[in-house]
N, C-alpha and C positions, 0 to 999 in steps of 0.2 A: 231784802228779798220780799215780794208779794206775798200774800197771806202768813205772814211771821208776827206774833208779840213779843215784847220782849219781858224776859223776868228776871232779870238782874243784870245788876252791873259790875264790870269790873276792871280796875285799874283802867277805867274812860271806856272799857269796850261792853257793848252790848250784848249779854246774852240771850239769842230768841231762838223762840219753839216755833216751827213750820204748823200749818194746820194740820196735815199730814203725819207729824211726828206719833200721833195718837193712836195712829194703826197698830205701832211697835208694843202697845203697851196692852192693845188689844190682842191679839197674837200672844204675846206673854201670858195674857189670864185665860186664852184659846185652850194654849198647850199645856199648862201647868194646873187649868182648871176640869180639864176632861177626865184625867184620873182622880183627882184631887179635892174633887169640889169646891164649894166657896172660899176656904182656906186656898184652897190652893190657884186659886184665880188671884188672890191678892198678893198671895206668894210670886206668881209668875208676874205682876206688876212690878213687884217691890223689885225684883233682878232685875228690869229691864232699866227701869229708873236707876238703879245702883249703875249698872253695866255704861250707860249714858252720861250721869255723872264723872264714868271715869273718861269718858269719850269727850267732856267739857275740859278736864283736865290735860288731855293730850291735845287741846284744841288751844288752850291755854298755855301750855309749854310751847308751841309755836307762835304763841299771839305775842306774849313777854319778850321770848329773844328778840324778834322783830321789831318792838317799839326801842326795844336797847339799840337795836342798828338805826333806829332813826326811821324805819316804815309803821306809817302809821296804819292800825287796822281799827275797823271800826264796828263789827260785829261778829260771833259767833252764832251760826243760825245748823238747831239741830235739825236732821231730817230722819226718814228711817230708816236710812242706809249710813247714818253716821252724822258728823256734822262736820261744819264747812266755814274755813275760817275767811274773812273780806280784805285781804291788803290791799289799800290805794298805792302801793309801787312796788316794785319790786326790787331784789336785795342788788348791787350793782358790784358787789365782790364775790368771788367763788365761794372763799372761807364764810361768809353770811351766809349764804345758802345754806351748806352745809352745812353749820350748828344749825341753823335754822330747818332744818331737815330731819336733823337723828334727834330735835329736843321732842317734839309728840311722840316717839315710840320709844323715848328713854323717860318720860313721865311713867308710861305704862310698866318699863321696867321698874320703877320705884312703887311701883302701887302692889305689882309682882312682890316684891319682895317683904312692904311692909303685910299681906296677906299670907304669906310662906313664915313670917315670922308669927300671926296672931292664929294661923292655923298650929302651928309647931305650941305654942303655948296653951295653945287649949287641948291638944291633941287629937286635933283633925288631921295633923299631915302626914301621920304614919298610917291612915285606912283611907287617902286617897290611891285610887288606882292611875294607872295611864294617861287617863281623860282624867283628871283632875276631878273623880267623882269618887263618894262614899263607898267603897269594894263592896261587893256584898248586901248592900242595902237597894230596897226599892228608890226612884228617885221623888220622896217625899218632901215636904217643907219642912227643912230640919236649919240648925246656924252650921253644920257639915257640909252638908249641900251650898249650904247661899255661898260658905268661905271658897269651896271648891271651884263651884262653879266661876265664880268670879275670878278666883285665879287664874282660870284653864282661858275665861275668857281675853284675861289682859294678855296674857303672854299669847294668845293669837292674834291680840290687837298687834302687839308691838311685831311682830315675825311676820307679820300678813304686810304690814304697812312697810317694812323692810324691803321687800321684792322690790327689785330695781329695776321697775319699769314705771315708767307715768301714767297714771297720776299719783302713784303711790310717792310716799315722802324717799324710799329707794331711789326710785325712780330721778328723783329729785337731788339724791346726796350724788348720785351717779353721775350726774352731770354736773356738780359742782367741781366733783374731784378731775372730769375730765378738762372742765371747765381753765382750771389752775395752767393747761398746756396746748389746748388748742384753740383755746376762745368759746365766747359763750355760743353763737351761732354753729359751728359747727359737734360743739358739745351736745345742741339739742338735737341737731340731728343722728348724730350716731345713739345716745341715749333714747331715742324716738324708736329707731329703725332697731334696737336692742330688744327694745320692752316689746315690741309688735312680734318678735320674733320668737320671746321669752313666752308672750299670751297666747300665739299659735299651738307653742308645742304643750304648754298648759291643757286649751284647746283639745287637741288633737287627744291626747293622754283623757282627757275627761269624757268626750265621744266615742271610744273605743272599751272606756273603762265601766262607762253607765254614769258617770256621774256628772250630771246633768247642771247642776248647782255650780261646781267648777268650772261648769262651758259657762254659765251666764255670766260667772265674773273673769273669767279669761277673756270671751268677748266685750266686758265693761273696760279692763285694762289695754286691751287691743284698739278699741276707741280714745282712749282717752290719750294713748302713746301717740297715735295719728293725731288730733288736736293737739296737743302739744306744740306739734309741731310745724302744723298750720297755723298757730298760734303766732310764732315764732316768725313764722316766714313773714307773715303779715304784719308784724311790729317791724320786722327789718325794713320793708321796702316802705312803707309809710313812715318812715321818722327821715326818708329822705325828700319829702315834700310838707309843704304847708296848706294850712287850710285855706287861704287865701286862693289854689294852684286847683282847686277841687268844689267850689260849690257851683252853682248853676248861677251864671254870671247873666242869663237873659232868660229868666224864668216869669211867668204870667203875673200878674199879684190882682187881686180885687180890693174893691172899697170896702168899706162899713156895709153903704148901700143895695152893694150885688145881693141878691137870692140863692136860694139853691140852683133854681134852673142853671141859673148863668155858669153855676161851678161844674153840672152836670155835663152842658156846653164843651166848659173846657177840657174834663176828662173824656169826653169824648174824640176830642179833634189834636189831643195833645197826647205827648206821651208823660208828663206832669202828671204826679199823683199828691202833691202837695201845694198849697197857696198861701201865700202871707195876705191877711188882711192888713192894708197899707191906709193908715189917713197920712195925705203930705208924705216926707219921708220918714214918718214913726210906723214900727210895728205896732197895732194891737194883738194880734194873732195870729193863730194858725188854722187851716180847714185843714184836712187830708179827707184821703179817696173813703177810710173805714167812716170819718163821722158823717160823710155825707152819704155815702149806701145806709147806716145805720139810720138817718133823718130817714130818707125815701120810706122805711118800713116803717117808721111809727109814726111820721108825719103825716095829715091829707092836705096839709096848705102848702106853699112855696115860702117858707121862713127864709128869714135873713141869714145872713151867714157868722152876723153876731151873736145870736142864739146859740148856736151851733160851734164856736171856733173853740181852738185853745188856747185861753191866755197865759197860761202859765207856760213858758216855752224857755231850753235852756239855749243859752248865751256864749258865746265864745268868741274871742278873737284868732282875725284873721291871720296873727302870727303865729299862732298855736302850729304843732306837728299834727300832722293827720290822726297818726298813732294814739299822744295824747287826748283827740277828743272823742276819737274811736273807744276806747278805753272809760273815759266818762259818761257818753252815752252807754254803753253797755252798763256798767253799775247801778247807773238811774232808769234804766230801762226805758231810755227814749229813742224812739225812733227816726224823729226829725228834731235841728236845732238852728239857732240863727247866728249868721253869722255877724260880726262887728268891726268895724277898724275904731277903735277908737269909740267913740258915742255916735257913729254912722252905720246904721244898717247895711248893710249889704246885699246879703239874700240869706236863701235859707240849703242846710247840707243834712243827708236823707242817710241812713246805713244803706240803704239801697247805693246812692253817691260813693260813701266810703269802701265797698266791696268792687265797687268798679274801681273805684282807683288802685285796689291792691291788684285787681284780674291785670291793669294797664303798666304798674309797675315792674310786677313781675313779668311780665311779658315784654319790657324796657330791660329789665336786666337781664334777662337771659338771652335779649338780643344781645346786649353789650358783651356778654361771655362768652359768644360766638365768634363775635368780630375781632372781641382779642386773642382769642385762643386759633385762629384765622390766620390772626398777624404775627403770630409767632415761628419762628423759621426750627424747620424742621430738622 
């Protein structure tokens, strides 16, 4: 993920901080430093880093089971809304899923409990109240407070992440289990169409109740249950075509030699937003429409379009599933990539490319569902 470093590693997976993560930690010495002063600013850091670390660890009981199934993952990237684990495939049995599902908010059960136990021995856990907070006392920088707090927070981690709707890991054991009976595709949708129904009435209850906080992540879960399963639809119908079936087979290319003018030319009079820079049948490159609007502004000459191109461009073969390279490019965050048979270029396939093919497939099968449910005698 863009703007992420990493700072450690573990069992081969990368743990990295977002730029962003930072906010979190600001916030923390906001809130805990206002009544609190400088103590207490570093106090509201030190929980938020605590609180996080366990958020690595729930990131971690999902990343472990997963290499045990044979899916590799290849980072854990925190943000300020949690962190986010990287699997290159996904689990292909129901039972995967599922452990793979309740292990992040059974980590946090274990963190619950070893906390419930070093609170019980020092004797914090007889003057926590409800909220997992010191009865009686101001909320000051106290080892009451931090053991509380942290308590109160896993056990929301793991009950929050339960809800059985996606993107929540719930959401996720939900359809494994439905998975076991009716197949993965129509598991995601009923699980899809659950959790959106689950986030409305969340929703609904939070707008009527004042609480405002609850609508934001009811509508986060509301979306994310709708992707899901836009998700879904669109691996289905693209693993029935290959890449070979989908890139632009009589696409423009220029030389080394063309200019910008020329490529300006061709965005003009074409509906092409990309070009392979061609010497012979070799790629050197790529132009697209951004680098050549971005030259126009900082340019005053007509440069070459090798100045300007990308040579670092991903590769694919023409047998690949649409799916799989859909999937690749999204990870690497590329736009455009080239295609190959073999050590022969081909052309080159756009996500702009890959979303037409999903609008054309599915609009192919749901012809087909017509025509058979058509031929069926009444």
């Amino acid at each position: 993920m863009r703007w992420s470093f990493t700072i450690a590693r573990v069992a081969g997976i990368e743990i990295k901080i977002h730029a962003t993560f930072f906010l979190i930690l600001l916030l923390g010495a906001i809130q805990w430093g206002g009544p609190n002063g400088l103590m207490g600013s570093f106090f509201g850091i030190l929980l938020m880093a605590l609180l996080f670390f366990c958020v690595v660890l729930h990131e971690l009981g999902h990343s472990l089971v997963a290499k045990y199934f044979g899916l590799p993952v290849s980072e854990i990237v925190l943000l300020p809304i949690g962190g986010v684990s990287r699997m290159e495939k996904n689990p292909q049995k129901p039972l995967h899923e599922l452990l793979l599902s309740i292990s992040g908010p059974l980590v946090n059960v274990i963190i619950a409990g070893v906390l419930v136990a070093a609170a019980g021995a020092s004797g914090t856990l007889s003057s926590l109240n409800a909220k997992g907070l010191v009865s009686g006392q101001p909320l000051s920088p106290s080892p009451s407070v931090l053991l509380g707090w942290l308590l109160a927070a896993n056990v929301t981690l793991a009950l929050f992440n339960l809800v059985p709707a996606f993107p929540m890991d719930g959401g996720r054991a939900l359809r494994a289990i439905l998975w076991m009976f009716v197949g993965f595709t129509k598991a995601t949708r009923i699980a899809s169409a659950f959790g959106q129904l689950l986030a409305f009435a969340f929703g609904l209850y939070a707008v009527l109740s004042g609480h405002f906080l609850l609508a934001l992540i009811a509508l986060f879960i509301y979306l994310g249950a709708g992707q899901e399963w836009t998700e879904e639809r669109a691996r289905t119908v693209l693993t029935t075509f290959k890449l070979g079936d989908a890139y632009n087979k009589h696409a423009l290319t220029i030389s080394p030699g063309d200019q910008v003018s020329e490529v300006v030319h061709f965005l003009l009079t074409s509906y092409q937003p990309d070009f392979a820079v061609m010497q012979g049948s070799s790629l050197l490159g790529v132009v697209t429409r951004e680098d050549v609007l971005k030259t126009l502004v900082t340019e005053t000459e007509d440069v070459y379009v090798t100045g300007i191109m990308r040579r670092e461009v991903p590769q694919f073969q023409a047998s690949m599933h649409l799916d799989e390279v859909r999937r690749a490019m999204m990870e690497n965050g590329a736009r455009v990539a080239a295609v190959y048979e073999g050590e022969k270029y081909l052309g080159l396939i756009s996500q702009d490319d890959l979303n037409e093919a999903v609008l054309i497939a599915t609009f192919m099968k749901e012809q087909e569902r017509r025509r058979q449910a058509q031929s069926q005698p009444e």
